[in-house]
C-alpha positions as CSV (number, residue, x, y, z in Angstrom):
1,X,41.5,2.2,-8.6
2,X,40.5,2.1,-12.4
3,X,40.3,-2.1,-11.8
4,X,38.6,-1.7,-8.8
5,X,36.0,-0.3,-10.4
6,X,35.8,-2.5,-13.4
7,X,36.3,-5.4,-10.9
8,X,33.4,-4.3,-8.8
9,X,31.1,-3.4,-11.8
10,X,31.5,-7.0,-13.4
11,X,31.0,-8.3,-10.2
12,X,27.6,-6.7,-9.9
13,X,26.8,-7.9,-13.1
14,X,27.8,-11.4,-12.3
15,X,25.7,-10.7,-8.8
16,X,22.5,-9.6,-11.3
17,X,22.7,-12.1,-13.4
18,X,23.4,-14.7,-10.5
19,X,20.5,-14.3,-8.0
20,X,18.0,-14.3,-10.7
21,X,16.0,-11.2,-9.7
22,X,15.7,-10.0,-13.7
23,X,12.3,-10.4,-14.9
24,X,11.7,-12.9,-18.0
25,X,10.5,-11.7,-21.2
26,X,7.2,-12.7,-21.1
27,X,4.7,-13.4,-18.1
28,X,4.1,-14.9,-15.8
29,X,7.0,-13.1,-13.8
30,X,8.1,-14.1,-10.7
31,X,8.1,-12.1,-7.3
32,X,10.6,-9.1,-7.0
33,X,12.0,-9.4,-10.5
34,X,13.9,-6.1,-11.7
35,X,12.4,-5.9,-15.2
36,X,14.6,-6.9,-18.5
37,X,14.1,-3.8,-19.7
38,X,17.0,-2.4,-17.0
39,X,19.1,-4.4,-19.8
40,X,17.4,-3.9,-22.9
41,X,15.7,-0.5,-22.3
42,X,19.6,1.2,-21.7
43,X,19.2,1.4,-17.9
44,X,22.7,-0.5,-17.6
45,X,23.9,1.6,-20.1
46,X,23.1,4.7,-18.3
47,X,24.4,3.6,-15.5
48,X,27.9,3.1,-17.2
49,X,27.5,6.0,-18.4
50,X,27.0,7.9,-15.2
51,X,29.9,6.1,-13.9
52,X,32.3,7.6,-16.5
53,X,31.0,11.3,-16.4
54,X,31.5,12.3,-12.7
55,X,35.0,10.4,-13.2
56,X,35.3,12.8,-15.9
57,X,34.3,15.4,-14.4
58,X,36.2,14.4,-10.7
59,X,39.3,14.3,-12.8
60,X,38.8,17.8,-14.3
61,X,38.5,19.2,-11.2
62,X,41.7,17.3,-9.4
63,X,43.3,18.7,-12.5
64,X,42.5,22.3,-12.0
65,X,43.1,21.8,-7.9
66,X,46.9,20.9,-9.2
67,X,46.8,23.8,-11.3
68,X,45.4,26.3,-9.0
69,X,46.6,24.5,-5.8
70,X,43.5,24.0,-4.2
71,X,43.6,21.1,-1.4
72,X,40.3,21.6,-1.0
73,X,39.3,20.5,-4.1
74,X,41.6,17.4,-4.3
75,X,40.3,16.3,-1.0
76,X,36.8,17.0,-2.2
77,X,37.7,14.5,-5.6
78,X,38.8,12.0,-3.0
79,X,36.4,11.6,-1.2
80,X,33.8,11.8,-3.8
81,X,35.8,8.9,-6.0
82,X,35.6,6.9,-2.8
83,X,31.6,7.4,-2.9
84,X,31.5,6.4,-6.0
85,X,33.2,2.6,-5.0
86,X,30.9,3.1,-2.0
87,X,28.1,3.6,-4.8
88,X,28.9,0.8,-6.8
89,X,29.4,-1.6,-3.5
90,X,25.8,-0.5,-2.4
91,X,24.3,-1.5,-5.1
92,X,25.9,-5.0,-5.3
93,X,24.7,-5.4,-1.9
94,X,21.4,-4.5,-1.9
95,X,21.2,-7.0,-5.3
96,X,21.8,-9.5,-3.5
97,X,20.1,-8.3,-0.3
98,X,17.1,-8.1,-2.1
99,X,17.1,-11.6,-3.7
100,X,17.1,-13.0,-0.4
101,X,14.8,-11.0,1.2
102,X,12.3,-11.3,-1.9
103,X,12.7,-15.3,-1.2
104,X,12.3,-15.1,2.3
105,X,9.0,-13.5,2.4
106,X,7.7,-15.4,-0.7
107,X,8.2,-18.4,1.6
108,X,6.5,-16.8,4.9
109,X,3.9,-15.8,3.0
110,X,3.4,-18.8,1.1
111,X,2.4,-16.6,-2.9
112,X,3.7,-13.5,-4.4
113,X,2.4,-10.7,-1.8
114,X,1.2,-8.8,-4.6
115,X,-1.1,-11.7,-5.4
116,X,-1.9,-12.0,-1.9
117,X,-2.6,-8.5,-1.1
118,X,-5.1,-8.2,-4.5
119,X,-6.6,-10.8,-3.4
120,X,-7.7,-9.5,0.2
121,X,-8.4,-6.0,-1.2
122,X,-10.9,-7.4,-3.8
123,X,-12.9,-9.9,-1.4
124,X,-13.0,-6.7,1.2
125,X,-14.5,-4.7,-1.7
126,X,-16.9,-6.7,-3.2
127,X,-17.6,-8.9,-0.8
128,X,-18.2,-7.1,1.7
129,X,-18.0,-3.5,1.4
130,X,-20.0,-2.9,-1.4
131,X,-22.4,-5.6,-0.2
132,X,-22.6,-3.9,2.8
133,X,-23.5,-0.9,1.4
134,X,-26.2,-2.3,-1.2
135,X,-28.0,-4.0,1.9
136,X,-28.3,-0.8,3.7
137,X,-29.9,1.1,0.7
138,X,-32.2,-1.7,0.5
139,X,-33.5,-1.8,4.3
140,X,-33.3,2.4,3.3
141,X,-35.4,2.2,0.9
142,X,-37.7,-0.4,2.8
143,X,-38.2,1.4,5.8
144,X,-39.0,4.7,3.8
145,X,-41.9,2.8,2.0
146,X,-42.9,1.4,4.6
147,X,-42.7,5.1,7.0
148,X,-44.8,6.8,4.4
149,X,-47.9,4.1,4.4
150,X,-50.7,6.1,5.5
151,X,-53.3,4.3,7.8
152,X,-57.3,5.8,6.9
153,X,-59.6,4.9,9.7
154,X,-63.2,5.9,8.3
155,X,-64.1,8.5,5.5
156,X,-61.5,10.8,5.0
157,X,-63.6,13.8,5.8
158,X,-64.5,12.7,9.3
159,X,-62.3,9.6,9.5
160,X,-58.5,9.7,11.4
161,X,-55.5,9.2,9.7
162,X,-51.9,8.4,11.3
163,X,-48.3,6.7,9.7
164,X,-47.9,3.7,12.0
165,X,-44.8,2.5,10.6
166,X,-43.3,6.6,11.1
167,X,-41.1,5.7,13.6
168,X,-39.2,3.9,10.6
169,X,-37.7,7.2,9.4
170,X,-35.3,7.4,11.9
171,X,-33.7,3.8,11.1
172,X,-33.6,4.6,7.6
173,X,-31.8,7.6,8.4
174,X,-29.0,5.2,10.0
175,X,-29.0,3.1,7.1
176,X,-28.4,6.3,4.8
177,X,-25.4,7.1,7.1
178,X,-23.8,3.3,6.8
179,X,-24.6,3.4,3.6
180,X,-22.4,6.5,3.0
181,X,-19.9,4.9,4.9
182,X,-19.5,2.0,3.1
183,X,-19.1,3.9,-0.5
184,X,-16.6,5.8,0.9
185,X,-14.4,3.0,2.3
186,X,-14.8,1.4,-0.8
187,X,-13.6,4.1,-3.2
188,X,-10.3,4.2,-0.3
189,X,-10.3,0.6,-0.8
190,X,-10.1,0.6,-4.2
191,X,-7.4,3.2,-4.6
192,X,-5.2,1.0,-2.6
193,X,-5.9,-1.6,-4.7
194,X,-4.8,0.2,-7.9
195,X,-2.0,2.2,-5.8
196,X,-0.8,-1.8,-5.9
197,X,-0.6,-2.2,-9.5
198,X,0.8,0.6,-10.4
199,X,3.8,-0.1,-7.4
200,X,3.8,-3.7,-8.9
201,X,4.3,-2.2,-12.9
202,X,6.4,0.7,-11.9
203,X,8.8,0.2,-8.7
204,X,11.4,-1.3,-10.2
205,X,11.0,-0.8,-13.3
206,X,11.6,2.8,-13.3
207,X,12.1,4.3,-9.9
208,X,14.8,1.5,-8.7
209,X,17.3,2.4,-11.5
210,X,16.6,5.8,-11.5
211,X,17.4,6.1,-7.6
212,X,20.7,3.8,-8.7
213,X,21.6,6.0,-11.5
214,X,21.2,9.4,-8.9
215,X,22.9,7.8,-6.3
216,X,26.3,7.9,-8.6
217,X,25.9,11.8,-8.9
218,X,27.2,13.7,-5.9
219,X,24.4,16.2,-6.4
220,X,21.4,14.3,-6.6
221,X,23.0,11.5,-4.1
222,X,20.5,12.3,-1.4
223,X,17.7,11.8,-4.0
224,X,18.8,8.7,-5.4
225,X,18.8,7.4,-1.7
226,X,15.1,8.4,-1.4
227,X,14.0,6.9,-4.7
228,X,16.1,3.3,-4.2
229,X,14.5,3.3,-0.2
230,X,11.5,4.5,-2.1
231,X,11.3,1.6,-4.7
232,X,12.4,-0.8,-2.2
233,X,9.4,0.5,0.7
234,X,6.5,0.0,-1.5
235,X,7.5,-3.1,-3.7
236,X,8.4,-5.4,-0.8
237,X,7.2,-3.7,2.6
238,X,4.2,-2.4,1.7
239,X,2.3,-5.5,-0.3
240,X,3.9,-7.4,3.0
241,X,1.6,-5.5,5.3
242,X,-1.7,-6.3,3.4
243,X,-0.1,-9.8,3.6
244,X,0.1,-9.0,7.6
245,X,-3.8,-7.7,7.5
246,X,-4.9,-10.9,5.7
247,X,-3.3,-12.7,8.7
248,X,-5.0,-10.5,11.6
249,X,-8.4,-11.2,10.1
250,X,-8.2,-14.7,9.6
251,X,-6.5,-15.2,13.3
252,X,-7.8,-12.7,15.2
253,X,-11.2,-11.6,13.9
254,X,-13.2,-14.7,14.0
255,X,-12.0,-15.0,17.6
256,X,-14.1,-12.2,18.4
257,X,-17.9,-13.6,18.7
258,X,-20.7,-10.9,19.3
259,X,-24.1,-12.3,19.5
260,X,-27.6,-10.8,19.1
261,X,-29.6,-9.5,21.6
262,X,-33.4,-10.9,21.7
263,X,-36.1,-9.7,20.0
264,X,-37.6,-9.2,23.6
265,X,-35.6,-6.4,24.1
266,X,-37.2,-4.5,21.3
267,X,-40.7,-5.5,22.2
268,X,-40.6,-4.0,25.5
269,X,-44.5,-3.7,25.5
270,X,-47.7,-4.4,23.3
271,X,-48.6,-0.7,22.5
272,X,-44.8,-0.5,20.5
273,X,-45.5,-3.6,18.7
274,X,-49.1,-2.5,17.9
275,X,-47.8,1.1,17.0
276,X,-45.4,-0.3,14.8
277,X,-44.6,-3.9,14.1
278,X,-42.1,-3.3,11.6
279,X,-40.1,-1.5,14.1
280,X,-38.4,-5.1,16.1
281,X,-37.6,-6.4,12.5
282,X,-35.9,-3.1,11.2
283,X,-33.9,-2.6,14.3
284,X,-32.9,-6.4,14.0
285,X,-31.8,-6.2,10.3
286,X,-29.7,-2.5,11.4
287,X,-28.1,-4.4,14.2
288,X,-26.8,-7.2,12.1
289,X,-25.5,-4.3,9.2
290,X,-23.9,-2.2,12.1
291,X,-22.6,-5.6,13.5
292,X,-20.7,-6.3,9.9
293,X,-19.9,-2.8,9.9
294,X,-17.9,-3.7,13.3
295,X,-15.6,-6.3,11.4
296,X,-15.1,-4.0,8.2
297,X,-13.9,-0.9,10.5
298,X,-10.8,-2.1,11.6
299,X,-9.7,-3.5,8.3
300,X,-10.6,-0.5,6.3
301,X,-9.2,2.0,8.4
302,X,-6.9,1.0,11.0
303,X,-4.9,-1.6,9.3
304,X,-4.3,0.4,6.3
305,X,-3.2,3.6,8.5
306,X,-0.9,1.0,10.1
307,X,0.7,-0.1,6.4
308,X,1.4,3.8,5.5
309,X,3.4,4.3,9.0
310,X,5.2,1.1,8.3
311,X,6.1,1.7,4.8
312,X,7.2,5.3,5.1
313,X,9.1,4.6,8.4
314,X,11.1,2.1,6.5
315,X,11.6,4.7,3.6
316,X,12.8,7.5,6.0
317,X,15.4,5.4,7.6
318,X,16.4,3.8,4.3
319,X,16.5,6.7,2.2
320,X,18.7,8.1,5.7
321,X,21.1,5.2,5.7
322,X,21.3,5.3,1.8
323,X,22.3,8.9,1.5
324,X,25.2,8.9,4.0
325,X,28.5,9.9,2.9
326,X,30.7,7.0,3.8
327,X,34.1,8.9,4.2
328,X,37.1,7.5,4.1
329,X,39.2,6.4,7.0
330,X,36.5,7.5,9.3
């Protein structure tokens, strides 16, 4: 059993070492690289040591189940020395799993995802989000100008006075809301953007060889699972699904072709063009924001809502099918 173990530990070294997923010292690094430090920060060493302490410690007990005769506790060695090889054979696997699939979606999506997905995120922010919302408080800030002009016919003791452009308050009340709107989706925006980076430094860096080294502990087995399904959900599935948004908007969203309505429908009849002749050129200038606003909804809401349930379904049934005990002849 002893060169089993030493057998299957080289061999995951080999495996490591082999499918080239270990970062390089110094950038740029490539996609889905396990940072060097899991071999120069004492990660491996930590795992070795793991390794030896719960043998030590299964062997302690099987010694004091012959001592005491307690079955129970020899079975319950067993079985747990068998999830250790079941450990150690995971881990392998999922090495060189995750090579492959790291390659495979490289190549369908043509960069790094990470690079991909910064790259939508930022042109969504300041490009069009925050655009978006700098417009709107201009045409705000317009139409409030231009509702408070006060028109004096004849001496302002006897003469009449009226706002002609009031009616103007109530589009820059619109404008106000979309311009709220916008800031907000930008501030979401942008947490997802950083919420990227710090996946990208800190996935599998730390929590993929911390969930490795739990995952060797009977008692923290379930949350080793979690983290490695954890590590593996955001660092690969999650950048994939901005990759997936990118791909909706370019195929799908210019498809959709919404045109203006004329001006004559906002002119209906003199009197509203005499009352205020602002009025056709504001609405016009709120329709195209709202109309841009149309395009930016579905990619600053829906699709991100999508990448959470996609990402943390994938965790739940990884972290599930991680944590199972594998027994023995069953």
């Amino acid at each position: 059993m002893k060169i089993s173990y030493i057998l299957i530990i080289l061999f995951l070294l080999c495996t490591v070492r082999a499918a080239g997923i270990v970062c390089p010292a110094t950038p740029p690094y490539p996609p889905c690289c396990v940072s060097s430090e899991f071999w120069s920060g004492g990660w491996i060493y930590l795992v070795f040591i793991s390794i030896t302490l719960v043998i030590l410690l299964l062997s302690v007990v099987y010694m004091l189940s012959k001592i005491f005769v307690k079955h129970e506790w020899e079975i319950w060695v067993k079985d747990e020395m068998y999830q250790i090889l079941i450990s150690v054979v995971i881990i392998s696997t999922l090495i060189i799993v995750l090579s492959i699939i790291c390659e495979v979606f490289t190549t369908l999506a043509g960069n790094d995802p990470f690079l991909i997905a910064h790259n939508y995120l930022n042109s969504l922010i300041w490009d069009k989000t925050l655009n978006m919302a700098t417009n709107a408080f201009q045409y705000s800030v317009l139409c409030q100008l231009l509702a408070a002009f006060r028109l004096q016919i004849g001496p302002v003791s006897l003469g009449v006075g009226y706002n002609q452009q009031a009616g103007l308050r109530a589009v820059a009340v619109c404008f106000d809301f979309i311009y709220t709107f916008c800031a907000g989706i930008s501030a979401s925006l942008m947490v997802q953007d950083i919420g990227l980076s710090i996946i990208q430094a800190f996935a599998f860096r730390i929590m993929l060889p911390l969930g490795i080294i739990f995952r060797i502990f009977p008692f923290l087995r379930k949350a080793g699972a979690f983290l490695i399904a954890l590590s593996l959900g955001l660092y690969i599935v999650y950048p994939l699904c901005f990759v997936m948004n990118k791909m909706i908007v370019d195929s799908v969203l210019p498809e959709i072709q919404l045109s203006l309505p004329p001006l004559e429908t906002y002119v209906e009849t003199f009197l509203t063009a005499i009352i205020s002749p602002f009025m056709p050129i504001a609405l016009m200038g709120l329709y195209t924001v709202m109309n841009q606003v149309a395009f930016l909804i579905p990619q600053a809401l829906f699709l991100p809502t999508l990448n959470l349930v996609i990402t943390f379904t994938f965790i739940k049934n990884a972290a599930r099918v991680l944590s199972q005990n594998f027994g023995e002849g069953y």
